[in-house]
ROSE-4610 file (N, C-alpha, C; in Angstrom, 1 decimal, always signed):
// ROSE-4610
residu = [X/X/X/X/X/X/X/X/X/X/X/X/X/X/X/X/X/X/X/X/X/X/X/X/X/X/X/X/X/X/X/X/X/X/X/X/X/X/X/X/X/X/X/X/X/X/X/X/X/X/X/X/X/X/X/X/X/X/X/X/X/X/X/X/X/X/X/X/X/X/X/X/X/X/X/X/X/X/X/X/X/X/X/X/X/X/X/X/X/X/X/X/X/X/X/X/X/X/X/X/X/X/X/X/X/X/X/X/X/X/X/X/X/X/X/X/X/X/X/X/X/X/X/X/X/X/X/X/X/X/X/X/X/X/X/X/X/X/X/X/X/X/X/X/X/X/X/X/X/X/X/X/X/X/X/X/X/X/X/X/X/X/X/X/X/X/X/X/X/X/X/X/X/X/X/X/X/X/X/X/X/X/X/X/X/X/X/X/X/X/X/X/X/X/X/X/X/X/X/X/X/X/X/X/X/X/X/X/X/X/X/X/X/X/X/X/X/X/X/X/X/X/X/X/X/X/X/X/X/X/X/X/X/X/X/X/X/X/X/X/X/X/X/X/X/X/X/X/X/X/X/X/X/X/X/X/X/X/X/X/X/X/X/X/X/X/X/X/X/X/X/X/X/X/X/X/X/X/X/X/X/X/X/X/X/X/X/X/X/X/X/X/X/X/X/X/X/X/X/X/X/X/X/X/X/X/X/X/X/X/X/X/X/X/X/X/X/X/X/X/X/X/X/X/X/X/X/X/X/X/X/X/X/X/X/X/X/X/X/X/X/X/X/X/X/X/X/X/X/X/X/X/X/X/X/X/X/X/X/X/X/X/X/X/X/X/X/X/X/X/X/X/X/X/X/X/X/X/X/X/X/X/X/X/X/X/X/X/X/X/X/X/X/X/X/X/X/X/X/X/X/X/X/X/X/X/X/X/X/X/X/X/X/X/X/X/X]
num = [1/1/1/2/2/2/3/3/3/4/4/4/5/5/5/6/6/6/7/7/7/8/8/8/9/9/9/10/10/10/11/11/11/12/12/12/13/13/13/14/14/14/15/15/15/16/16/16/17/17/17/18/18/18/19/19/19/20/20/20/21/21/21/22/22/22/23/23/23/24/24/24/25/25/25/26/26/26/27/27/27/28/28/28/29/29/29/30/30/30/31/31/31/32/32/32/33/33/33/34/34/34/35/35/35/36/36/36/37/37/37/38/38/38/39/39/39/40/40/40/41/41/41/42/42/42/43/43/43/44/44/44/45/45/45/46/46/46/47/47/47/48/48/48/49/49/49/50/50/50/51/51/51/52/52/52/53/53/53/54/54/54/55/55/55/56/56/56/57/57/57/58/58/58/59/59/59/60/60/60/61/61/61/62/62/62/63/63/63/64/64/64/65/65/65/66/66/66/67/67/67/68/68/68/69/69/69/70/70/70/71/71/71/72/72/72/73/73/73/74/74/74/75/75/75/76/76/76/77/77/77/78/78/78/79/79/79/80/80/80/81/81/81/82/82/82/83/83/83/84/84/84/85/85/85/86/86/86/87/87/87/88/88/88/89/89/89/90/90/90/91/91/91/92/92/92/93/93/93/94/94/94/95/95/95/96/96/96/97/97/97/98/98/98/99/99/99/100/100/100/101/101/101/102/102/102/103/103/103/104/104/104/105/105/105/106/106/106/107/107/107/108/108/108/109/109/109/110/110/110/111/111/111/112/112/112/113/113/113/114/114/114/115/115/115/116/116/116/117/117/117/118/118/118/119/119/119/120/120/120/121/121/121/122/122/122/123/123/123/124/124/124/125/125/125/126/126/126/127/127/127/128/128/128/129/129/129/130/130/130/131/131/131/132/132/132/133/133/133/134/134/134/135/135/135/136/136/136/137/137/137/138/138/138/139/139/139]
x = [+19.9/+21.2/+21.3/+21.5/+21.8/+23.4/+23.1/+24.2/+24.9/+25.5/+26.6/+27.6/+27.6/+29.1/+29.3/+30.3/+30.8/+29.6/+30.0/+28.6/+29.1/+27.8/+27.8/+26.5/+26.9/+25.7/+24.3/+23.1/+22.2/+22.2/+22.8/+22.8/+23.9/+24.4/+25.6/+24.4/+23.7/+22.9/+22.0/+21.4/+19.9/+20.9/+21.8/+22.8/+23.1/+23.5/+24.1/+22.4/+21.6/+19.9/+19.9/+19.7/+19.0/+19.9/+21.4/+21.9/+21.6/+21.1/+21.0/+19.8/+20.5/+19.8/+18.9/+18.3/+17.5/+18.3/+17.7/+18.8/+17.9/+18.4/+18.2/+17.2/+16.1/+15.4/+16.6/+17.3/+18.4/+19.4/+20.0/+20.8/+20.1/+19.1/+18.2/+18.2/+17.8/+17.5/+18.4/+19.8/+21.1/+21.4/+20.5/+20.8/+20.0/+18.9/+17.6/+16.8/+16.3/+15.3/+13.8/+12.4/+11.6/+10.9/+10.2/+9.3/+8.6/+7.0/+5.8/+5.1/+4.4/+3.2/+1.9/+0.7/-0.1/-1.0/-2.0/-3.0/-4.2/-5.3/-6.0/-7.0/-7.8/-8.9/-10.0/-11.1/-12.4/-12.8/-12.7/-13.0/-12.2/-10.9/-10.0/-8.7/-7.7/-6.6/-5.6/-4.5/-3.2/-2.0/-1.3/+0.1/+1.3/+2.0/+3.3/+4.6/+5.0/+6.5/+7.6/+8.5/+9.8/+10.7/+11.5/+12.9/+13.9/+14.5/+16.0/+17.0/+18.3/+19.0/+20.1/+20.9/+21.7/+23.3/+24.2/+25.1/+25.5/+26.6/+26.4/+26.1/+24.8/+23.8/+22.5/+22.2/+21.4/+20.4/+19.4/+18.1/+18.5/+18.1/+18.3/+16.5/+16.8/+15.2/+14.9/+15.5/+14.7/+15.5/+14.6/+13.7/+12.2/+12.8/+11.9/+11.2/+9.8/+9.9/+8.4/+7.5/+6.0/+5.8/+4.5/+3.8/+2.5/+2.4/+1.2/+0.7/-0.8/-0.9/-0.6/-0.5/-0.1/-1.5/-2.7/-3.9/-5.2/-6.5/-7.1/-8.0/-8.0/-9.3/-10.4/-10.3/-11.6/-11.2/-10.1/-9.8/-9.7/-10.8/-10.9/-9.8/-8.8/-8.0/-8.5/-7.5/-8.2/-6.7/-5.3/-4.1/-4.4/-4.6/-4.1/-3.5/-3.6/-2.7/-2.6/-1.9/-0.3/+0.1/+0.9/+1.4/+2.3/+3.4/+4.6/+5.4/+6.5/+7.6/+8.5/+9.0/+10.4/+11.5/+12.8/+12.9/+13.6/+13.6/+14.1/+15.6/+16.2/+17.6/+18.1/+19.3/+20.2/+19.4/+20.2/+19.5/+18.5/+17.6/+16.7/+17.7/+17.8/+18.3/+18.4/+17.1/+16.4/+16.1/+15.9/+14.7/+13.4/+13.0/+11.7/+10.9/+9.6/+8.2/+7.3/+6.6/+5.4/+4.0/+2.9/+1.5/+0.8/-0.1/-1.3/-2.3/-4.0/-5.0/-5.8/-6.7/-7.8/-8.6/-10.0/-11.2/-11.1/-11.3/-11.5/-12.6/-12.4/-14.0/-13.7/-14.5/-14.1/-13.2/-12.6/-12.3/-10.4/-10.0/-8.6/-7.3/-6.7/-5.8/-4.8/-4.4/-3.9/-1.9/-1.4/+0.2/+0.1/+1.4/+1.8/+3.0/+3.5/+4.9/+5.3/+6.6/+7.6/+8.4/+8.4/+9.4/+10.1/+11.9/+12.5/+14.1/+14.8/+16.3/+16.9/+18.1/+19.0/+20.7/+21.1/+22.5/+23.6/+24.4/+25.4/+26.6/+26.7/+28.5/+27.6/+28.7/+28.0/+28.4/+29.1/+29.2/+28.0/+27.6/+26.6/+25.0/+23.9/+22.2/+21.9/+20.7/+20.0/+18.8/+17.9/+16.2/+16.1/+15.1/+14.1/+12.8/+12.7/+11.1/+10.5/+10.3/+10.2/+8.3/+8.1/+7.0/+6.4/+5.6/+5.5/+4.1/+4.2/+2.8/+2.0/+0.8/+0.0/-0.9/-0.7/-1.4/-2.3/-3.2/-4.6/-5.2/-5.4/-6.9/-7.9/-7.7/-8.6/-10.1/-11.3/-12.4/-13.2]
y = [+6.8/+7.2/+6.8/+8.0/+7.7/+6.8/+5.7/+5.0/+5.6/+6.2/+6.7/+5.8/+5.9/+4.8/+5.4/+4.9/+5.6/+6.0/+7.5/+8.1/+7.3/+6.9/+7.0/+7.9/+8.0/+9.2/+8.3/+8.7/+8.3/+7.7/+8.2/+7.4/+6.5/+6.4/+4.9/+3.9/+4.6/+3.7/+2.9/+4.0/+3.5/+2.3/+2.4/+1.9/+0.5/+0.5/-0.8/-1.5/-0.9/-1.6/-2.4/-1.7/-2.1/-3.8/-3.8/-5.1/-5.9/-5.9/-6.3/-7.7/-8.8/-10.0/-10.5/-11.1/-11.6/-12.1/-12.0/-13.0/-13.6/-15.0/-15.9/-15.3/-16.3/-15.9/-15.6/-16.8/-16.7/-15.9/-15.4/-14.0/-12.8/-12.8/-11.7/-11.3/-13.0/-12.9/-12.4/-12.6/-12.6/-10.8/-10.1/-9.0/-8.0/-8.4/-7.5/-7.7/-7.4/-8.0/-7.2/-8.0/-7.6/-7.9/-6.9/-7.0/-6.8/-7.2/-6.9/-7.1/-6.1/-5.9/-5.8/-5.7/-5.3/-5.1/-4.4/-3.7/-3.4/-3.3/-3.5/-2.1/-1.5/-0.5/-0.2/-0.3/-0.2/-0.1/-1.2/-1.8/-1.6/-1.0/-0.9/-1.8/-2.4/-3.3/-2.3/-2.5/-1.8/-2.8/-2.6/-3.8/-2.8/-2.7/-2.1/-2.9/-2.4/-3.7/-2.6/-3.0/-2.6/-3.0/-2.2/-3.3/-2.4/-3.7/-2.9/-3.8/-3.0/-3.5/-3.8/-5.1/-5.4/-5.3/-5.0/-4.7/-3.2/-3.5/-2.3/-1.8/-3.1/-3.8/-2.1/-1.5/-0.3/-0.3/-0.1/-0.3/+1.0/+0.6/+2.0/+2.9/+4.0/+5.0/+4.4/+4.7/+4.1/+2.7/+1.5/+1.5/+1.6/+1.4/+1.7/+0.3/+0.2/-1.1/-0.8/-2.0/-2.4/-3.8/-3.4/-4.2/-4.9/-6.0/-6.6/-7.7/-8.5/-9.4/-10.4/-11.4/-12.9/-13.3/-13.2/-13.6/-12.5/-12.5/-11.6/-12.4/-12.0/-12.7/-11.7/-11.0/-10.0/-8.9/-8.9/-7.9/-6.8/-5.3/-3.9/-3.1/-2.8/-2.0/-1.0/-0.1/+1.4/+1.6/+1.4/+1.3/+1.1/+1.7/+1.1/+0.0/-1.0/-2.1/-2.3/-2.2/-2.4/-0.8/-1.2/+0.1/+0.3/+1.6/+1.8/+3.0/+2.7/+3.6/+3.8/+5.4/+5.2/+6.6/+6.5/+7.7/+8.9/+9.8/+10.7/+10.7/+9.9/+10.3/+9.0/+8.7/+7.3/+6.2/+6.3/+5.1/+5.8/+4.9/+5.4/+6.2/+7.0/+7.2/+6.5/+6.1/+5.2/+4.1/+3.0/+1.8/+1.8/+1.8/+2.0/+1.2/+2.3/+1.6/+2.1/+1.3/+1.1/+0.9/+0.9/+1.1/+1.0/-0.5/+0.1/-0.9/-0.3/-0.5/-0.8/-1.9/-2.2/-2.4/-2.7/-2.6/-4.1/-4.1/-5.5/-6.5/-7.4/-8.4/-10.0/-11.2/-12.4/-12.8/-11.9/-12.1/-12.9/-13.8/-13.8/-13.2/-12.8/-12.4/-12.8/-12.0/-12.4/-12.2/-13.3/-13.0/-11.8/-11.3/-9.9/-10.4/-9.2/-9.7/-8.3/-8.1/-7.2/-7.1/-6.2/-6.3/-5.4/-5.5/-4.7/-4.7/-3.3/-3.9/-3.9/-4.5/-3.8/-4.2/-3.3/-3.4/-3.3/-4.9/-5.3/-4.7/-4.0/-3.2/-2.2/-1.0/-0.2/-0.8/-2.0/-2.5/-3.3/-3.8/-4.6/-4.4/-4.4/-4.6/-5.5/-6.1/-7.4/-7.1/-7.9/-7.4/-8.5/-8.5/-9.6/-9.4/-10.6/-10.6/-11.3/-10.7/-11.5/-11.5/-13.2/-13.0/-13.2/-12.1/-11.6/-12.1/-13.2/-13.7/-13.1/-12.6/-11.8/-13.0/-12.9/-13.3/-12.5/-12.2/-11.4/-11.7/-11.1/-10.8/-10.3/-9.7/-8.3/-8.7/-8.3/-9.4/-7.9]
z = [+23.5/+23.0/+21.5/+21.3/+19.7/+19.1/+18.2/+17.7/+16.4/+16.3/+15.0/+14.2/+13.4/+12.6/+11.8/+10.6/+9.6/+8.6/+8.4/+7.6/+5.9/+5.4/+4.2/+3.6/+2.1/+1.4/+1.6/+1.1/+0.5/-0.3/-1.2/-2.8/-2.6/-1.8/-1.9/-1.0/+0.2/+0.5/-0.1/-0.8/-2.0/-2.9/-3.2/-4.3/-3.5/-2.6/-1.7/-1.4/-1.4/-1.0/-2.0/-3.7/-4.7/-4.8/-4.2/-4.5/-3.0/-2.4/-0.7/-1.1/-0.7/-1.1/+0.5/+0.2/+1.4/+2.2/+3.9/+4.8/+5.2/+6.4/+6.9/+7.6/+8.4/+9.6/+10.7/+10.6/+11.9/+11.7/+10.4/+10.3/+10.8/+10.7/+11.4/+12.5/+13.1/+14.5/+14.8/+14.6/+15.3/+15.5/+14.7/+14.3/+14.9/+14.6/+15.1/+15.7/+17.2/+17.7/+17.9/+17.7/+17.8/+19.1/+19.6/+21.5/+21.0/+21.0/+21.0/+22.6/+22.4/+23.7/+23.4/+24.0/+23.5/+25.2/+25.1/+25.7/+25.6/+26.4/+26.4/+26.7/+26.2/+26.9/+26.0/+26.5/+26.4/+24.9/+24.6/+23.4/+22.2/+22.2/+21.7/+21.8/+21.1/+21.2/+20.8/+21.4/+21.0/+20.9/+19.6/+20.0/+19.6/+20.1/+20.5/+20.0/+18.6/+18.4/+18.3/+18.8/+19.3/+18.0/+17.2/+16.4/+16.7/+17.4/+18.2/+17.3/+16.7/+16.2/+17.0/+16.9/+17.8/+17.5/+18.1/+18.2/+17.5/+16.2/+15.1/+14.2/+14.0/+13.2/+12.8/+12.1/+12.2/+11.1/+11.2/+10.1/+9.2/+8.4/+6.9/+7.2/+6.7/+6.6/+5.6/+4.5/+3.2/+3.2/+3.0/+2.4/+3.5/+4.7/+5.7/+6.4/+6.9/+7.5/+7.3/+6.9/+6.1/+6.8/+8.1/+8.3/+7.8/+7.7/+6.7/+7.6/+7.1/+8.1/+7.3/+7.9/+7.2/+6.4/+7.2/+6.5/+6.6/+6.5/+6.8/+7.9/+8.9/+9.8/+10.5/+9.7/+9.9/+10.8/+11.3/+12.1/+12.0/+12.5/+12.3/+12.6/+12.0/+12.3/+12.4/+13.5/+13.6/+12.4/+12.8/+12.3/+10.5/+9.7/+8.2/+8.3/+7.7/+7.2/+5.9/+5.1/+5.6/+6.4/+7.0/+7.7/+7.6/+7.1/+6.4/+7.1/+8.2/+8.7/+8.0/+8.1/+7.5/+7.9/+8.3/+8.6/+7.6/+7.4/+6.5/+6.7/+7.4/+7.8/+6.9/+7.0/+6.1/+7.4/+8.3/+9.3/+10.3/+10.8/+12.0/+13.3/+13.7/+14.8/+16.3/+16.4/+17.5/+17.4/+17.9/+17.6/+17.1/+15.6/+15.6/+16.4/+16.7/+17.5/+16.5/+16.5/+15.9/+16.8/+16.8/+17.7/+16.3/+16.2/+16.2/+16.8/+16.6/+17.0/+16.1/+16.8/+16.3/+17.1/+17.0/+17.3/+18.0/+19.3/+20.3/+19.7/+20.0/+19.8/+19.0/+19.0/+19.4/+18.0/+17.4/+15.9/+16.9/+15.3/+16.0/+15.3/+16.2/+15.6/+15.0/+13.5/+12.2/+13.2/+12.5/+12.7/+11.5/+12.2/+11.3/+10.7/+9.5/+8.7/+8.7/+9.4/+9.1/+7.8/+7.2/+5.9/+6.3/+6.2/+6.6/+6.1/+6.0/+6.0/+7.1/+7.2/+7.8/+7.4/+8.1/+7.9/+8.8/+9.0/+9.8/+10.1/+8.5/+8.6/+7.7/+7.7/+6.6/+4.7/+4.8/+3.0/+3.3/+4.3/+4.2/+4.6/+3.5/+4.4/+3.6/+4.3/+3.6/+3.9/+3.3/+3.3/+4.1/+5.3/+5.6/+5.6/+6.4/+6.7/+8.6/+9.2/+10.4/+10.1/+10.8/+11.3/+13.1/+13.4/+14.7/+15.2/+16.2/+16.4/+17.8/+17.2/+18.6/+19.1/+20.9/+21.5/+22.3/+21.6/+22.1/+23.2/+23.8/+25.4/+25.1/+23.9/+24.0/+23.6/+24.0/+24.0/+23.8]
């Protein structure tokens, strides 16, 4: 189900971004939540993250959302990293999901960093940053 609120332009959006100051971890949280999953098949890893914005709270397209790893631990992505969503519309329509894959094997897995906006009211978005910790199987 698609979430609607009061339409604003683009360019008041781009315009309200450029001044959008960092928030809290815990303003975030309060705001937007992240699921990760991950799975497992024949020598391939898959991790699946979910960002569902909470209440009337709605992620902007641009500037979009840039996953990175916290450190490098040798892990083969099949996925590009950094990896960069974004939707063509003012806000996502949906919850972005994100997938990617990498190549299984005894390496450990790197925490990931979401960079992202979002916005609580439509006067208001803030930039964060969550970090999302994987607990691997995949061997």
């Amino acid at each position: 189900m698609m979430r609607r609120g009061p339409s604003i332009s683009t360019s008041s959006l781009v315009a309200l971004l450029l001044l959008a100051p960092m928030a809290s971890a815990q303003d975030a949280a309060d705001h937007v939540e992240f699921t990760v999953s991950e799975s497992c098949q024949t020598g391939i890893g898959t991790i699946d993250i979910s960002i569902t914005p909470l209440g009337n709270t709605q992620i902007p397209g641009p500037p979009g959302i840039t996953i990175l790893q916290a450190e490098d631990t040798g892990v083969k992505w099949q996925t590009p990293i950094p990896f960069f969503i974004e939707s063509p519309a003012d806000y996502f329509p949906e919850p972005p999901k994100i997938q990617l894959s990498y190549l299984a094997g005894p390496q450990q897995m790197p925490a990931l960093i979401a960079d992202f906006a979002y916005c609580p009211t439509v006067e208001q978005c803030l930039f964060a940053t969550e970090q999302i910790e994987i607990q691997t199987s995949c061997q």
